[in-house]
N, C-alpha and C positions, 0 to 999 in steps of 0.2 A: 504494500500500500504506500502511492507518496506521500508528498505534505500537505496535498494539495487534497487527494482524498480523504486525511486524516480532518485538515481543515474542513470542509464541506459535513462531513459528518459529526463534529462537536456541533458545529454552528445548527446541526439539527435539534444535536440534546439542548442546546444553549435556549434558555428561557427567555420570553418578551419580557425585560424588565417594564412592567409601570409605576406610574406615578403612587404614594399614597393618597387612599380613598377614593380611586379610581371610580368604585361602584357606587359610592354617595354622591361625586358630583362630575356628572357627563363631560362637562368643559375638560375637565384633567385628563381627557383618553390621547396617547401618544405622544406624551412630553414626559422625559424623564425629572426628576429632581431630586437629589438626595433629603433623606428625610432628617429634620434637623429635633423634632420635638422630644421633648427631655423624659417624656416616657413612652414616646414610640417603641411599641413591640420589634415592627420592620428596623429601626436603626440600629436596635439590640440581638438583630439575629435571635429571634424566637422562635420555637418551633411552631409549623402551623402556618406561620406567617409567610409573606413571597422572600424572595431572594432580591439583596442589594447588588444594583452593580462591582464589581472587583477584580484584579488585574489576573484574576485564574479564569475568567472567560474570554480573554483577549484570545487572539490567534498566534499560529506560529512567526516567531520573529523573522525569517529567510520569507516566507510567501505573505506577511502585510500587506496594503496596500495592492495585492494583486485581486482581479476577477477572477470568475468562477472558473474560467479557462486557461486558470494561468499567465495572463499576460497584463505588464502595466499599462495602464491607463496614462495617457498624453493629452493634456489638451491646449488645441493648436491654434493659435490666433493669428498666423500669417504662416509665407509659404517657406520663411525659416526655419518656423516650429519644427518642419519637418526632418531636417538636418540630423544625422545622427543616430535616426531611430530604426530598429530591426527589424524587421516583419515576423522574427521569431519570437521576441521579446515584446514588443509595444504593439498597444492599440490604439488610434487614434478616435481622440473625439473634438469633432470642430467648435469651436467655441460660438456661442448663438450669437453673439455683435457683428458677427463677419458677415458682410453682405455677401449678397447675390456673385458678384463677379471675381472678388477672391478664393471664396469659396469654391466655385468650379475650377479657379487654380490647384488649388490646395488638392480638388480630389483627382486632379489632370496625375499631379507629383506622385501622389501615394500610389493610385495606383500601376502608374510604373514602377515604384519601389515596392508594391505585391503590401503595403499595408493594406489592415484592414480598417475599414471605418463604419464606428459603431454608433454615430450620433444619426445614421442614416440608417433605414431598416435596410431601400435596396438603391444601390449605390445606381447604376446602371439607368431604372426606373426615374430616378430624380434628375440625371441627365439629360434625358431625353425628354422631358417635362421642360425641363426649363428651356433647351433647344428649340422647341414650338413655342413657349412661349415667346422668346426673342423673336424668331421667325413672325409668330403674331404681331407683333410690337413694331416689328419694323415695315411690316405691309401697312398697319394703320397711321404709321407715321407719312409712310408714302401717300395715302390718301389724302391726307391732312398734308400734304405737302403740294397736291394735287389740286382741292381745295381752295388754297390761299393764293396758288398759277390764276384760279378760273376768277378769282373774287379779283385779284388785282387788273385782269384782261378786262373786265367787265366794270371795274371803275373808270379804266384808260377810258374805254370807248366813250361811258357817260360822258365822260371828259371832252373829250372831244368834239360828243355831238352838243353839248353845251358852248362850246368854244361856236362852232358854227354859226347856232343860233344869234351868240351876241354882235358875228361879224356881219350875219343878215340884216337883225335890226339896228344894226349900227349904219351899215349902208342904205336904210329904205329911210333914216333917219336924216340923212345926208342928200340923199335923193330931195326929198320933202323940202327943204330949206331950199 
């Protein structure tokens, strides 16, 4: 057995510490706090009572900080991050601030370096997604580019056929006198 299965199977015995008074008052579910009262049964380790958090449910010191698969977790906020890291060793996860267009940097790098990347369910999937969407964006732009051709031809012409008018009545004007 590794350390890695030895770990996964403690963390099974390993009990949900809660809070005290958990079942009196609803607010307190999923926040730990040590319990501080001076006749707290739970601070005194009594029998009956739950178990306090303590440094014998920690994990093994070599696999800390590792996922369930063995591998560290990285996270990446430019196409630096990526620098250094093993495909055997590291998992990337992209940091959520990163936009749109570094981001498809970031997953262009990795996956020629064979990481994996875990902040995406299907890496391929979200490429190709955002691929159409760019492709959309850029036909609507074109339109809208299209658009603003037809509105400016068509203010010339006004223009123009305005210009006319005034030289008309300017000269029937002229005429007249």
């Amino acid at each position: 057995m590794n350390k890695l299965e030895v770990r996964n199977a403690l963390k099974k015995k390993k009990p949900s510490f809660s809070r005290q008074n958990t079942g009196a008052r609803p607010t307190f579910k999923g926040t730990w706090r040590k319990p501080k009262g001076m006749h707290s049964k739970k601070r005194r380790n009594k029998d009956g009572h739950q178990n306090i958090v303590s440094i014998g449910y920690g994990s093994i010191r070599e696999i800390k900080g590792l996922n369930a698969e063995g591998f560290k977790r990285v996270i990446v906020k430019n196409v630096l991050g990526l620098e250094g890291l093993n495909a055997k060793e590291h998992v990337v996860i992209i940091s959520s601030t990163v936009g749109l267009k570094k981001k498809m940097e970031i997953i262009e790098i990795a996956k020629k370096a064979g990481l994996k990347i875990k902040s995406l369910k299907d890496v391929d999937a979200f490429v190709k997604k955002v691929k159409e969407l760019k492709e959309k964006v850029k036909k609507e732009s074109l339109t809208k580019k299209q658009q603003r051709e037809k509105a400016k031809e068509e203010s010339l012409k006004r223009k123009q056929e305005e210009d006319k008018k005034e030289k008309e009545s300017g000269e029937k004007d002229e005429s007249e006198k």
